[in-house]
C-alpha positions, 0 to 999 in steps of 0.5 A: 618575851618573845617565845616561839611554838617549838621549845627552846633546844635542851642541854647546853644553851648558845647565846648571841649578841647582835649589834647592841647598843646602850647609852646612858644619856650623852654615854655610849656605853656600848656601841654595836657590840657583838658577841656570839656564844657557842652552845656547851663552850667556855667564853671568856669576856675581856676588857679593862674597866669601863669597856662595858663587860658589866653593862653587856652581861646586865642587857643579856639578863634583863637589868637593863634594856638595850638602846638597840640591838638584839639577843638569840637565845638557842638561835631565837630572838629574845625580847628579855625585859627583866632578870625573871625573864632570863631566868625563864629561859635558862640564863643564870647569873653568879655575881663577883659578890655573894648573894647567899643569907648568911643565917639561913643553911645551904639547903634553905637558901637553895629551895628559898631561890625558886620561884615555886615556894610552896606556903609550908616547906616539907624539909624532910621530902626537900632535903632528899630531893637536894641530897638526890640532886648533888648526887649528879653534881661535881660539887659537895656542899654541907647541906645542913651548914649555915652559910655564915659558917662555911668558907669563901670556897664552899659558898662560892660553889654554893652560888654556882649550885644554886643556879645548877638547881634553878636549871640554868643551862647559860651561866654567866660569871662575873670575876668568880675567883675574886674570893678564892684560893688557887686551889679552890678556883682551879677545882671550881672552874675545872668542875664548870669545865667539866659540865661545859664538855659534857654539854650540859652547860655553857659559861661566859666568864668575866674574869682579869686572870689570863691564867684562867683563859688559857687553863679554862676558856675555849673562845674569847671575846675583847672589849674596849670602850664599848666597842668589839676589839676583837674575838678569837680561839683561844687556843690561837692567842697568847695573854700579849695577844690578848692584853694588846688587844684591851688596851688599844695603841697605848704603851705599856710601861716596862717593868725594870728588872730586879737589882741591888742587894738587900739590906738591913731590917727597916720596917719590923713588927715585934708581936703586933695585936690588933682589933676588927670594928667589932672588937674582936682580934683582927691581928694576932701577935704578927712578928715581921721584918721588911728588910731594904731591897725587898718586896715581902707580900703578904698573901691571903683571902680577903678578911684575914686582917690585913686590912687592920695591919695595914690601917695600924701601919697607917695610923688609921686604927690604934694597936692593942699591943706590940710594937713597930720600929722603923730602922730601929726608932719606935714608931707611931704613924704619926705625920711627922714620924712618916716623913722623917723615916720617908714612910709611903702609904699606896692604900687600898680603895684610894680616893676612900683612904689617900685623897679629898675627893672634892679638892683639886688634883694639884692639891691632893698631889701637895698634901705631903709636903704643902706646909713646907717650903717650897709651898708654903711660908713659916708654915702657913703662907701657901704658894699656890702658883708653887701647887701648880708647878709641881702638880704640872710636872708629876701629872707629865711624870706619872701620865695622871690624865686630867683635864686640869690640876684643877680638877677635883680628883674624884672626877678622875677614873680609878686609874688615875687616882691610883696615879695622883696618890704614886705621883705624891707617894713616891715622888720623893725620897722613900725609905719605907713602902706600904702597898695594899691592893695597889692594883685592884680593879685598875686597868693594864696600863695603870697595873703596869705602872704601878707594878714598875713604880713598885718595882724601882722604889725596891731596887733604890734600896726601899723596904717594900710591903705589898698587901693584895689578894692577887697572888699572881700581883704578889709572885711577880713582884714579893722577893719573899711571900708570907701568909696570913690567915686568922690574923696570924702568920701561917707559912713564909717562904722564897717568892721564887721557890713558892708553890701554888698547891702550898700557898693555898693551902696555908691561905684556905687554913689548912 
């Protein structure tokens, strides 16, 4: 590390990017990327996935050593060789998972994080220090509390304290409302905010919420495959501006508008009961009915067990107890009870939960229907060529790109994976829709797809669930909105006449 005579500037630290380049053997994942960080300002960093944000922030801490190029810190070239280094100079990062020991208290996990640990820690001389030191801080976190006991809001606070007290004066944040509830986000960012003005602070955001941008962000920076797309003020852009910008000369689909009238009850869970891995109670005595013609989302912070509801509708985890009727028949989740009713699944982590990672795209595109006519014989003779036919068709339909039908799917991108499972999923006829997540860490152009895709099965007359913790996904898309927290449904209403301040205040449980 390159330190020069003179200390570097106090307050609020600059950062520059110059020219840098990183390839992983034969990939260039970044190609003369510049970017340029005003000390005590608000950067947002933009791009879809595998533009390179990760990489970029990885080269400024160290975690990587970049194939070319540079980085100025308080306007001095740094040659930052490890995370250690970085922290030296004032960088800190809070990642989009947490990074907090879930046993130890908030205190312990504060003064564990420094370098200068002394051998016996004298709790009682710390504690006062910490107290002293939240006293000039925005945030209020319970000291004595065990991580593992406080909620995703306090403990994300926690990590962006946890820096603060490290003395990092240049924070990087990667998508550090992920875990959040719209009210703790906006406390969050408004308290970071708050510290950036008084020049205390500057912050380079990661983040897909243009919400956030514009609320929150004075300069923004825009990746596309690795390469510079574009820079700006924000305050001189709009999120179209923005959202163009990431994904290049690619077309966006067009949402269609909501039509057609509601119909009868399809899909309805009487006092649904289930359990985590763990065995404890996931799902508690959940009542709901999803009628044709409508979206119902269900909104939540991650772990509330909507995961287990989803998993017991896809026939992945058994029910304690309750039952599920689709237009009035008991149902099972079996395959066959599946197609009978034109039950679709779009589950979340698809190549985990939908697909054969090592078989082909044509035939996970069959897996409905491949011991039917016409793909098979008697139930068991299969037509290959017929595989083919229909693969070739619904990659055109849906814009699956592979270089083949014959390409193993999990050589595709996230996007595209995403694509294949709508392709097979709402190919035919589909009376029931099961979505969780449809959209996570997928990039504009698939977002968009699988939004209008959502969208139009509703408007033919589906009975659409829509599981995602994106409740902006969930507000643009849900005809009615319900929340679960605990396992239970807490608070319901029009996704029209839904407020921010209610929702998330039912999701944080209160």
């Amino acid at each position: 590390m390159i330190i020069g005579e003179t200390p570097l500037p106090s307050g609020a630290l600059g950062v520059d990017v110059v020219a840098m380049t990183m390839r992983f053997g034969g990939f260039t994942a970044l190609d003369s990327v510049e970017l340029k960080v005003r000390p005590g300002s608000f950067h947002a960093l933009l791009g879809e996935n595998g533009a390179g944000k990760s990489t970029l922030v990885k080269c400024i801490m160290g975690y990587y050593r970049a194939t070319q190029g540079g980085v100025l810190v308080g306007g001095r070239e740094q040659a930052i060789a490890n995370p250690k280094e970085a922290h030296a100079l004032g960088l800190g990062m809070v990642y989009q998972h947490f990074t907090l020991v879930p046993a130890m208290t908030v205190a312990e996990n504060l003064v564990l994080a420094r370098d200068d640990v002394p051998a016996v820690v004298d709790w009682t001389k710390e504690k006062k220090q910490l107290a002293a030191f939240l006293s000039r801080m925005p945030f209020k976190v319970p000291l004595d509390a065990k991580v593992s006991d406080i909620s995703a809001g306090e403990r994300q606070k926690c990590e962006i304290l946890k820096q603060l007290y490290l003395k990092r004066r240049f924070l990087i944040l990667d998508e550090p409302t992920s875990v959040l509830t719209p009210g703790e986000a906006d406390e969050v960012l408004g308290m970071l905010r708050a510290m950036v003005v008084a020049g205390d602070l500057t912050i380079l955001m990661i983040t897909h919420k243009f919400r956030e941008v514009m609320a929150f962000a004075d300069d923004v920076t825009i990746l596309r495959r690795g390469k510079l797309a574009g820079r700006g003020r924000v305050a001189d852009l709009t999120p179209d501006d923005m959202a163009r910008t990431m994904i290049g000369a690619e077309q966006l689909t067009v949402q269609p508008p909501r039509v057609g009238e509601v119909g009868e009850p399809r899909l309805e869970l009487t006092k649904l009961t289930a359990l985590d891995d763990a065995g404890a109670i996931a799902v508690h005595g959940v009542s709901l009915a999803v009628r044709g013609g409508e979206i119902v989302g269900i909104a939540g912070v991650s772990g509330n067990g909507q995961r287990q509801l989803v998993e017991v509708l896809a026939g992945q985890r058994e029910a304690e107890s309750g039952e599920i009727h689709i237009r009035g028949d008991l149902y099972s989740a079996s395959r066959e009870e599946m197609r009978r009713h034109k039950m679709s699944l779009l589950p979340e982590e698809p190549l985990k939960n939908a697909c054969v990672g090592g078989m082909s795209v044509a035939d996970n595109i069959a897996f409905r229907e491949f011991d039917r006519a016409p793909f098979a014989s008697g139930g068991w003779w299969l037509n290959r060529s017929a595989f083919r036919k229909d693969a070739e068709r619904k990659i055109g339909l849906y814009k699956i790109k592979t270089r083949t039908p014959d390409t193993p799917i999990s050589a595709l991108s996230g996007g595209n994976v995403q694509r294949a499972v709508l392709a097979r999923e709402l190919g035919g006829e589909v009376e029931v829709l099961i979505a969780a997540n449809p959209c996570f860490g997928l990039d504009f152009a698939a977002v968009a797809q699988i939004h209008a895709e959502i969208m139009a099965a509703r408007n033919r007359g589906a009975a659409v669930l829509l599981v995602s913790e994106d409740l902006d996904e969930l507000l643009e898309l849900s005809d009615r909105l319900v929340v679960m927290f605990h396992g239970q449904l807490v608070h319901e209403a029009r996704a029209s006449e839904a407020n921010l301040t209610e929702i998330g205040r039912h999701m944080a449980g209160h």
